[in-house]
N, C-alpha and C positions, 0 to 999 in steps of 0.2 A: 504418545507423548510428543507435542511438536514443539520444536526449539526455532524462535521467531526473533530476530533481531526486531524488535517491538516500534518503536519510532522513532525517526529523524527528526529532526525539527532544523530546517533551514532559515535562519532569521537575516529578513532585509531591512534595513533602513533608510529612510530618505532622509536627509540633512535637511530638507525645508519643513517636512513634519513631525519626523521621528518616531513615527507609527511603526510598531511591531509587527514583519509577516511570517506568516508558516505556511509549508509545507508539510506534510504526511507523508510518511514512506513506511508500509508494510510489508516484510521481506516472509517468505517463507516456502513450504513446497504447498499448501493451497490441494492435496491430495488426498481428500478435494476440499473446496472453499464450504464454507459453510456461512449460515447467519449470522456466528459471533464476529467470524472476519469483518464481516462489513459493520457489524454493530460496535466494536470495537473503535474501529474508524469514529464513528457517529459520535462515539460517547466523547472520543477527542478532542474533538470539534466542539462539542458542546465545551467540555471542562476551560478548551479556550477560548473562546468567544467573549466574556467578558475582557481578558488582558489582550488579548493577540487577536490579529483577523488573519484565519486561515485561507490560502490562495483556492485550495485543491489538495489532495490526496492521492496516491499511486500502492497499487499491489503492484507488486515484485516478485514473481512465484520464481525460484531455484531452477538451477538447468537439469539436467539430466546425471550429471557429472555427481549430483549430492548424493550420495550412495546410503538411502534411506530404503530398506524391505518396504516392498510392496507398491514404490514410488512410480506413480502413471508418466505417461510420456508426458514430455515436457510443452509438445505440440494440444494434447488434448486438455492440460492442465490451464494452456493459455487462454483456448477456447473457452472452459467451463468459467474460469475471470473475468471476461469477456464479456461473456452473456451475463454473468450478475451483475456487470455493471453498466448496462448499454443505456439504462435507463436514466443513469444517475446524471447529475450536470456539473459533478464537484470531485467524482471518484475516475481515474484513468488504470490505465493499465498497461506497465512499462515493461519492455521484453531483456531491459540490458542483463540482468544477469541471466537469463536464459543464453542469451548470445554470447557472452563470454565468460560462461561457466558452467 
């Protein structure tokens, strides 16, 4: 069972257009990431793209400190994020709560 602070949604405005933007943020321990992770993302994206235009997307896998059985190192776990998304040109991969948490 994994407990995922699901998504953020960062909304900017420009005063000369008024156009809605987003940001993605998927938090979790990613031990290990799988398909639905990224699919998940994807379906986001999609459900907003008519109202909202998304910037970009960030996994945020959990530090060490989240004391989940069976929970991989937080170093290897970055790696395995990493690599599923090295491809993407929309999907990143942010270390903060690793580093201070």
């Amino acid at each position: 069972f994994f407990f995922f602070f699901f998504f953020f949604f960062l909304f900017f405005s420009f005063s000369s257009s008024h156009l809605p933007f987003a940001v993605l943020v998927e938090c979790g321990s990613f031990s290990p990431i799988t398909f639905m992770h990224l699919r998940l993302l994807e379906q986001c994206r999609d459900f907003l793209k008519d109202r909202d235009r998304v910037l970009g997307a960030f996994l945020s896998p959990v530090g060490n400190t989240y004391n989940k059985k069976g929970l991989e190192s937080s170093f290897h776990r970055l790696n395995m994020c990493e690599r599923d998304v090295e491809d993407s040109d929309w999907i990143s991969v942010d270390r903060w709560l690793i580093i201070f948490f």
